[in-house]
N, CA, C and O of each residue as an XYZ file, in Angstrom:
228
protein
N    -130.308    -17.956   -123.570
C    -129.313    -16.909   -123.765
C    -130.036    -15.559   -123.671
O    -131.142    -15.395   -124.187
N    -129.403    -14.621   -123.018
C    -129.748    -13.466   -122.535
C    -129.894    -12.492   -124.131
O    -129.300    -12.943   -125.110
N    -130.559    -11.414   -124.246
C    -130.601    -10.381   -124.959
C    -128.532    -10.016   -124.903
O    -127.712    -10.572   -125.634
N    -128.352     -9.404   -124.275
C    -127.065     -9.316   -123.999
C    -125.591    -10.550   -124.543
O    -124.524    -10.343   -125.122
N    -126.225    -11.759   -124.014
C    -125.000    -12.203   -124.152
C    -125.578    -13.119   -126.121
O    -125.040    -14.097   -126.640
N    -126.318    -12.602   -126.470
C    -126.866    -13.182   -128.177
C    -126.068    -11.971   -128.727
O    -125.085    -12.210   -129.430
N    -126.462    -10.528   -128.426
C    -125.521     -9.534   -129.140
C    -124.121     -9.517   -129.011
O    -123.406     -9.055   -129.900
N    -123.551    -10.127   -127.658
C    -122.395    -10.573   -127.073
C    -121.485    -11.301   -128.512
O    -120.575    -10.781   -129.159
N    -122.283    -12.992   -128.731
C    -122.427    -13.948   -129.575
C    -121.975    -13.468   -131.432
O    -121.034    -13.815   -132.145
N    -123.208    -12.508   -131.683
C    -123.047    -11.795   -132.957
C    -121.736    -10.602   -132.760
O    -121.443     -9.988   -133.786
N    -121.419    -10.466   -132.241
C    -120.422     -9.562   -132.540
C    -118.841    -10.077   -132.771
O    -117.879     -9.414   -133.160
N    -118.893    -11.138   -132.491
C    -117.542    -12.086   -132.823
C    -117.613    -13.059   -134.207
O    -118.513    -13.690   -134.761
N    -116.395    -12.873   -134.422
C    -116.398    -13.012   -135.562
C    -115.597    -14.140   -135.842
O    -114.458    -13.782   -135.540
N    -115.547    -15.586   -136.350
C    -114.802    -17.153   -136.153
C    -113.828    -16.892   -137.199
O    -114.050    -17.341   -138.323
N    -112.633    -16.128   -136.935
C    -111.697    -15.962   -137.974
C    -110.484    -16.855   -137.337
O    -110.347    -17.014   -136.124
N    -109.823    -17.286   -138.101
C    -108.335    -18.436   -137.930
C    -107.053    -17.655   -137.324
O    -106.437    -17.986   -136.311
N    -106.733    -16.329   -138.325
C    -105.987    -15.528   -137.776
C    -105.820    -14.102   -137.056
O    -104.827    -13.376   -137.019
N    -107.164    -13.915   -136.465
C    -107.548    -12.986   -135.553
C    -109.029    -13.421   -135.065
O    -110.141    -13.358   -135.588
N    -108.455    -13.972   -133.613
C    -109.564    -14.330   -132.891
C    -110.076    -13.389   -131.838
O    -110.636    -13.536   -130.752
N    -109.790    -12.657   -132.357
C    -110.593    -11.549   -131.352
C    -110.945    -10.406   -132.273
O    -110.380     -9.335   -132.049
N    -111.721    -10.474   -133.190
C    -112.182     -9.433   -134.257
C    -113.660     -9.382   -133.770
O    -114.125    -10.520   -133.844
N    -114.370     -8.686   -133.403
C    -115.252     -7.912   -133.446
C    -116.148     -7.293   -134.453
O    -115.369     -6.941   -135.338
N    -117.511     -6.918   -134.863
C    -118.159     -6.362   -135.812
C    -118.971     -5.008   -134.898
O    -120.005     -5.421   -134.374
N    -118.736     -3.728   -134.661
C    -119.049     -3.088   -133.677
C    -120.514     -2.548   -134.411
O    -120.908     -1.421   -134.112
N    -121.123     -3.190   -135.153
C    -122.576     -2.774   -135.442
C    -123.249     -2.840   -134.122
O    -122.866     -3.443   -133.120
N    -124.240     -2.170   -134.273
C    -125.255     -2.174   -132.821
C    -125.066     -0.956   -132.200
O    -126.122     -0.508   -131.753
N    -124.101     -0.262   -132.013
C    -123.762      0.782   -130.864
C    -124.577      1.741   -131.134
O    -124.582      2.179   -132.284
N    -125.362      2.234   -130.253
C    -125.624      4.182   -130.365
C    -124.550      5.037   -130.756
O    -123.449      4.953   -130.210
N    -124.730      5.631   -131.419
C    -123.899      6.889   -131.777
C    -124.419      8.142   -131.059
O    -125.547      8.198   -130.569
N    -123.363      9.327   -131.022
C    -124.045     10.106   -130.283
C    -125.280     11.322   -130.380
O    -125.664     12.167   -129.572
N    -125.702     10.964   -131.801
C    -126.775     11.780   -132.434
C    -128.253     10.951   -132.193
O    -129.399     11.280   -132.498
N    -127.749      9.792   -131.548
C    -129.460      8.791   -131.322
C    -129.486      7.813   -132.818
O    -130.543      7.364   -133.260
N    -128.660      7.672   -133.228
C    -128.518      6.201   -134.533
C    -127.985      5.368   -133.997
O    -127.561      5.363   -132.842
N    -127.936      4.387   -134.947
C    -126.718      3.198   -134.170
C    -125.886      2.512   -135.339
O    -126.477      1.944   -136.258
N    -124.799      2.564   -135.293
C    -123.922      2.038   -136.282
C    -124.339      0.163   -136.827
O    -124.754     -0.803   -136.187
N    -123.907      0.393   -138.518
C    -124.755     -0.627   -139.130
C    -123.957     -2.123   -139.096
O    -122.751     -2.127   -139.342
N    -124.414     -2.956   -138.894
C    -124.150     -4.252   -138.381
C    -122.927     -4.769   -140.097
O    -123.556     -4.844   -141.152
N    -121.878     -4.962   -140.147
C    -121.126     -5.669   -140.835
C    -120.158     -4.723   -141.986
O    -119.802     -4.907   -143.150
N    -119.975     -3.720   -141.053
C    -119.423     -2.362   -142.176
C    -118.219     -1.797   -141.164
O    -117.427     -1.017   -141.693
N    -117.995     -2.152   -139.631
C    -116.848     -1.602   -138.588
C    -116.658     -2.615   -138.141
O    -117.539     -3.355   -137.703
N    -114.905     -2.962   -138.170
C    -114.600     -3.856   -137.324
C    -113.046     -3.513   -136.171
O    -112.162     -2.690   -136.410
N    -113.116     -4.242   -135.207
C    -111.704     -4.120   -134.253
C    -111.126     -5.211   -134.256
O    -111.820     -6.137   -133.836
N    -110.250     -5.427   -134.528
C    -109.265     -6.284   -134.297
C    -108.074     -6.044   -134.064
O    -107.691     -4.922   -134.399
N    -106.952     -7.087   -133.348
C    -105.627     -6.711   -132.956
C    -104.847     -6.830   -133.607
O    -103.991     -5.956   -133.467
N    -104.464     -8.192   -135.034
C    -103.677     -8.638   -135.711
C    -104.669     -8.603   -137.169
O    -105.622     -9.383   -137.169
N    -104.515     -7.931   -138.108
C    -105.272     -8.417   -139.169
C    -104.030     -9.058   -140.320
O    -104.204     -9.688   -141.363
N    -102.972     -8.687   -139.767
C    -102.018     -9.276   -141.004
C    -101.736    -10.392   -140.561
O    -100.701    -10.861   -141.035
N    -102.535    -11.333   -139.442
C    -102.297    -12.795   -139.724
C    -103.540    -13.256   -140.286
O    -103.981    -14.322   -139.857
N    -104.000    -12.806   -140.927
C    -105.221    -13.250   -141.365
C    -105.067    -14.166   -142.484
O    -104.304    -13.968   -143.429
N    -105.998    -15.408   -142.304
C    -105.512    -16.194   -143.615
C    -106.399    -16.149   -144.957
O    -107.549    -15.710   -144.978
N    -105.892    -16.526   -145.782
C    -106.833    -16.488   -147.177
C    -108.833    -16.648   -147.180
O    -109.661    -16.008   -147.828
N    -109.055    -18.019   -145.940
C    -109.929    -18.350   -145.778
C    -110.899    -16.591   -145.162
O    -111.890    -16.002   -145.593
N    -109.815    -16.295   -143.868
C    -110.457    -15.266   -142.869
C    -110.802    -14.126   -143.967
O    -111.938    -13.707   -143.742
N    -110.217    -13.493   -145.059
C    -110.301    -12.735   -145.828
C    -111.166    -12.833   -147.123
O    -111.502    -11.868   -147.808
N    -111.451    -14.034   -147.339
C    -112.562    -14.604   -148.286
C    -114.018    -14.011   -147.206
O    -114.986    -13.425   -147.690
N    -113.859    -14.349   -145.616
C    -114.936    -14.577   -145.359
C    -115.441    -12.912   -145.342
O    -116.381    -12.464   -145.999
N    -114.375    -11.976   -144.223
C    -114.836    -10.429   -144.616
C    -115.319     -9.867   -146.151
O    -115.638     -8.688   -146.305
């Protein structure tokens, strides 16, 4: 597995009711930092989220 597709890997997140949530740690910001791994997330639906998915955030 590539550098790329391991950060690819970590940035998804195995939730039940939003499978496409994201953790956008990693990025450069535009001052030369990079935002901190498990503190920003994207997702499309968070109000199907189930008890389990919300235990796990």
């Amino acid at each position: 597995m590539s550098a790329k597709e391991q950060i690819t890997f970590q940035r998804r997140l195995d939730l039940e009711g939003a499978p496409n949530i994201r953790d956008l740690g990693g990025y450069e910001t535009l001052d030369g930092s990079t935002t901190r791994w498990g503190r920003i997330f994207r997702a499309g639906r968070l109000s199907a989220l189930t008890p389990r998915d919300k235990a796990q955030l």
